[in-house]
C-alpha positions as CSV (number, residue, x, y, z in Angstrom):
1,X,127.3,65.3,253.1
2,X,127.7,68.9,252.4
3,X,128.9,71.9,250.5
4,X,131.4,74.0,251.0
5,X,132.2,76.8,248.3
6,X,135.0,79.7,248.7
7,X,137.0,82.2,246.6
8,X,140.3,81.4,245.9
9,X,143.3,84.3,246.5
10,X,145.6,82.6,244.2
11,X,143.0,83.4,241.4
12,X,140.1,85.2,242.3
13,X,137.7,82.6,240.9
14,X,135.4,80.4,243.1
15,X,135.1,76.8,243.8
16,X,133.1,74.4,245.5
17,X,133.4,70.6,246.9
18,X,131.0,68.2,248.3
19,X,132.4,66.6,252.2
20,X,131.0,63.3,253.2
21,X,130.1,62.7,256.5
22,X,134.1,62.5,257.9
23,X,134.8,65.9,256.4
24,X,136.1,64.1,253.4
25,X,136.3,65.9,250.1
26,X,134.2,63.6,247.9
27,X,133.6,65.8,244.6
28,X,135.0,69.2,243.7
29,X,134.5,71.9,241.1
30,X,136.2,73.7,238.1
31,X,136.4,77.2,238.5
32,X,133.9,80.0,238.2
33,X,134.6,83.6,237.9
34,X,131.1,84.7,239.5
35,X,129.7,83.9,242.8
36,X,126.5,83.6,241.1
37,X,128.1,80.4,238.9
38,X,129.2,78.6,242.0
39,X,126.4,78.9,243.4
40,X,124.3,78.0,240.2
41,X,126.2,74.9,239.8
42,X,125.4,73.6,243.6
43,X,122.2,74.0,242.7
44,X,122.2,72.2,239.7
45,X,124.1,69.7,241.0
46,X,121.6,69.1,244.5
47,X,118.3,68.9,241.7
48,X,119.9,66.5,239.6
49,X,120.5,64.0,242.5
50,X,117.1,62.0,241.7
51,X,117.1,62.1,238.2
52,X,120.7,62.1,237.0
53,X,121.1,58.6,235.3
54,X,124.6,56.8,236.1
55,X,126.8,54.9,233.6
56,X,129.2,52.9,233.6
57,X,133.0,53.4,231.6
58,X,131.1,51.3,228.9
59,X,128.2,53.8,228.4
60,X,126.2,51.2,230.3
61,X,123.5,52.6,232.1
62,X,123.3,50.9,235.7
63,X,120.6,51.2,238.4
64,X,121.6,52.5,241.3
């Protein structure tokens, strides 16, 4: 999986996704009106990988 952030002409704000192995889109972002924020939130998204804790609908937490 990877990455991918750009700027978007239609709005001038900036965005990013996360591609699975088959160049899939697999997540994607609201939009940020810095380049700084983008790229802020990949990070914060790639250091909460190992800790985030994952729930279920219910507010069940499940091990993953």
């Amino acid at each position: 999986m990877y990455f991918q952030f750009w700027r978007s002409d239609a709005n001038n704000q900036w965005y990013w996704h996360i591609k699975g192995g088959n160049n899939e889109i697999v997540c994607s972002s609201e939009g940020y009106t810095e380049k700084s924020g983008v790229l802020n939130a990949i990070r914060l998204v790639k250091n909460s990988a190992d800790s985030a804790k994952v729930y279920d609908a219910q507010a069940n937490l499940v091990s993953v």
